[in-house]
N, C-alpha and C positions, 0 to 999 in steps of 0.2 A: 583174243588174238589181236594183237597192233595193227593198225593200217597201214598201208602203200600210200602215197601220199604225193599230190605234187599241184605246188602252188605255186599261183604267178602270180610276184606283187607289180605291177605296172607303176606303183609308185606318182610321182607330178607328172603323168605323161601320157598321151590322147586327150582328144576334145570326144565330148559326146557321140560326134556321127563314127569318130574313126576307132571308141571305143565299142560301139554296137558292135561294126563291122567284126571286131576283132576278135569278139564273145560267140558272137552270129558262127565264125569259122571255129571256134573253139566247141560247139556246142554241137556241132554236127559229128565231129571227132567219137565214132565208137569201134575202136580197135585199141583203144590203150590201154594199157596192163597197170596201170595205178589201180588201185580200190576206188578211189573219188580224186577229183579234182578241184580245186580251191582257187578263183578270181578274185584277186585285191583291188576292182580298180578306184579312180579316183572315187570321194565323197560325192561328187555332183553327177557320178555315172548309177550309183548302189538300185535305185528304185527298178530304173529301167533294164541294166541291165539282171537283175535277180528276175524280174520279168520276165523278160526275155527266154531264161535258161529254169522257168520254175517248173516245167514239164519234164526236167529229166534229172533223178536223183542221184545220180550221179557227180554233181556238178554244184559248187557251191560256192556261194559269194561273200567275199569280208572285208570290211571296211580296213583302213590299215592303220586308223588311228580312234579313237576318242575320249571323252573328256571324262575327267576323275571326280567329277558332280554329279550330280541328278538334273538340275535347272537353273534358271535364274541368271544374272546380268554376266553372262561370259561369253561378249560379242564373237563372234566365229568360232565360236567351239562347236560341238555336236556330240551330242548326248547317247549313252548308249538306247536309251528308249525312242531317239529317232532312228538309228542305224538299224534298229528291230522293228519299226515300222515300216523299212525300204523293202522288207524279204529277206536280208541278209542273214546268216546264221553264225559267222566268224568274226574273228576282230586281231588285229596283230595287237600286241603289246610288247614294248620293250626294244623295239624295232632298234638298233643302234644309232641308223640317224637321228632319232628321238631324243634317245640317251645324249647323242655328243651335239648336235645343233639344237635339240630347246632344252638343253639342261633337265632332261625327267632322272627324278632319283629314285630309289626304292619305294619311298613311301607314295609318290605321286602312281609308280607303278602297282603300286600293291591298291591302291584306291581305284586305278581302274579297272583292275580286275573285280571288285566288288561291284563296279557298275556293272561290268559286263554278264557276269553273274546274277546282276538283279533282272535281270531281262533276257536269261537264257540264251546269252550270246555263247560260244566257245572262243576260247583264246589260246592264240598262236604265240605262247611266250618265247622271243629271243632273247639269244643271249650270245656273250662269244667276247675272245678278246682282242686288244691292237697288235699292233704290231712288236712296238717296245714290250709288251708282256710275256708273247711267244718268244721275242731274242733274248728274254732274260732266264726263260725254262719256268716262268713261273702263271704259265696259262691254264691251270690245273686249280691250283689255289684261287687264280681270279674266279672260274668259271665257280665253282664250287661257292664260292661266296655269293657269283651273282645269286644262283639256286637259294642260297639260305636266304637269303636276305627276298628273294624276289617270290617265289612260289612256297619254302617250309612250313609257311603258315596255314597251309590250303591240309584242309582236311583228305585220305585216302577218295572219300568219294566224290570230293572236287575235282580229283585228275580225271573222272570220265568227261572233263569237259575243259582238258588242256592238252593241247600238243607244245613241243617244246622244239623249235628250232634252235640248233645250232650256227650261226654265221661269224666267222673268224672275220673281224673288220680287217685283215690284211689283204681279203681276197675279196672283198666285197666293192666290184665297179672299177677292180686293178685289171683285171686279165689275170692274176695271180691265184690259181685256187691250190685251194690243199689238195695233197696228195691223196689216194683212195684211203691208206695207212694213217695219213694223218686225221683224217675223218673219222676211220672207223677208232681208231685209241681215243678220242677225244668221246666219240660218243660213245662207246663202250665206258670212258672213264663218269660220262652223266648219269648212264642207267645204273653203276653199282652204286653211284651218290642216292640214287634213289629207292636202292634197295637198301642202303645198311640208313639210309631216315624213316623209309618206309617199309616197305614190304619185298619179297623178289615177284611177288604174282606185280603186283601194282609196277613195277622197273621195268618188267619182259610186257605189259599190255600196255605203254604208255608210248606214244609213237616220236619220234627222234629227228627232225629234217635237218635236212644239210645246205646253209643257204649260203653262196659266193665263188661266184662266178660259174654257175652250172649252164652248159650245151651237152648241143644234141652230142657232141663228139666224149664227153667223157662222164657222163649221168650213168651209162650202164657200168662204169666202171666203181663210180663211187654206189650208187644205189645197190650193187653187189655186195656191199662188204654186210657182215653179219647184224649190226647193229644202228644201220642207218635206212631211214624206211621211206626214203623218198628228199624232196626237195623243195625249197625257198627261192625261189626263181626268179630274178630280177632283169635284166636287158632284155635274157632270150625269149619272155614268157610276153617282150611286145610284138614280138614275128610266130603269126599263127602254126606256121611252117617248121619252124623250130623247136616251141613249145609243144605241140605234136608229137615231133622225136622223142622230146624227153619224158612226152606220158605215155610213150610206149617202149622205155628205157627198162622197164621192171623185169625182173623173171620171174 
């Protein structure tokens, strides 16, 4: 059975002490109705705070980027075998800002997932399209494409160790989020992608986030719809208060 899900990428944002604090109050939180909960925070936070929250498994930490190597002369990169020395056990890939500020393309993407894989990380593949693709009706084809070209390679029992967010870059940091309906067709349109490549047992057990522009005020409405198993949470997921509501958004 797929998990509940809700994750907060914090993205360039806290320093160390104001990221403790902010895991510190996240970590106390047990009345939420997610399955687990997933902290991205920055690379320079991963050690201490997987630390911090390694007493409760409930709770788990992922880097939000790294590198499609193993080692060697790639000043400021980081490795998936150090992100797995921090404690962490996640990794985003495919993040859109990745995609459209450092130019990663499929192949860069499909290479980290092999890193991350070599070191038992799991990976949070996004994906989603702009804005021009949605006004033209053809956010279907994009999205589909990303899938082949970004995860079709991954063998059936590779997906025990990939969740797939959705994030519509039009609603991503706008104030502009999809509709509950737009959500739910979009992700309903991922899981039959995944069932007529793969399997329907592998489609219905592989968990589906919904990431752009999610609060406390409108997560119970999209995390209701049939096919969306939680959330990719970005502003609201830096106010402890907030991110709260939305992990106790689930029914």
């Amino acid at each position: 059975m797929r998990k509940k899900i809700a994750a907060g990428n914090w993205k360039m944002n806290t320093d160390l002490s104001s990221g403790i604090d902010l895991a510190t109050a996240i970590n106390k939180l047990d009345d939420f109705t997610a399955d687990f909960i997933i902290l991205c925070p920055p690379a320079t936070h991963l050690q201490t705070i997987a630390s911090l929250t390694s007493n409760n498994d409930r709770l788990h930490i992922a880097a939000q980027n790294l590198a499609a190597t193993e080692k060697g002369a790639y000043t400021g990169e980081v490795s998936a075998s150090m992100i797995k020395s921090t404690g962490a056990s996640h990794v985003l890939v495919g993040h859109s800002e990745r995609r459209a500020l450092f130019n990663e393309g499929e192949d860069v993407l499909k290479a980290k997932i092999t890193q991350a894989f070599n070191q038992q990380l799991k990976v949070i593949f996004c994906l989603g399209e702009p804005l021009d693709i949605r006004e033209a009706g053809s956010h279907e084809v994009y999205v589909q494409t990303q899938l082949q070209n970004g995860l079709f390679h991954l063998t059936e029992n590779d997906f025990d160790n990939i969740i797939i967010a959705y994030e519509p870059i039009w609603a991503i940091g706008t104030g502009v989020t999809a509709s509950p309906e737009q959500a739910e067709s979009m992700h309903a349109f991922i899981r039959n992608c995944l069932k007529e490549h793969y399997n329907a047992e592998l489609a219905a057990t592989t968990s589906i986030l919904y990431g752009g522009s999610v609060q406390p005020g409108n997560a119970q409405a999209i995390f209701g719809q049939a096919n969306v198993d939680g959330g990719l949470v970005g502003g609201a997921s830096l106010d402890a208060d907030s991110f709260s509501a939305i992990c106790r958004s689930f029914s």
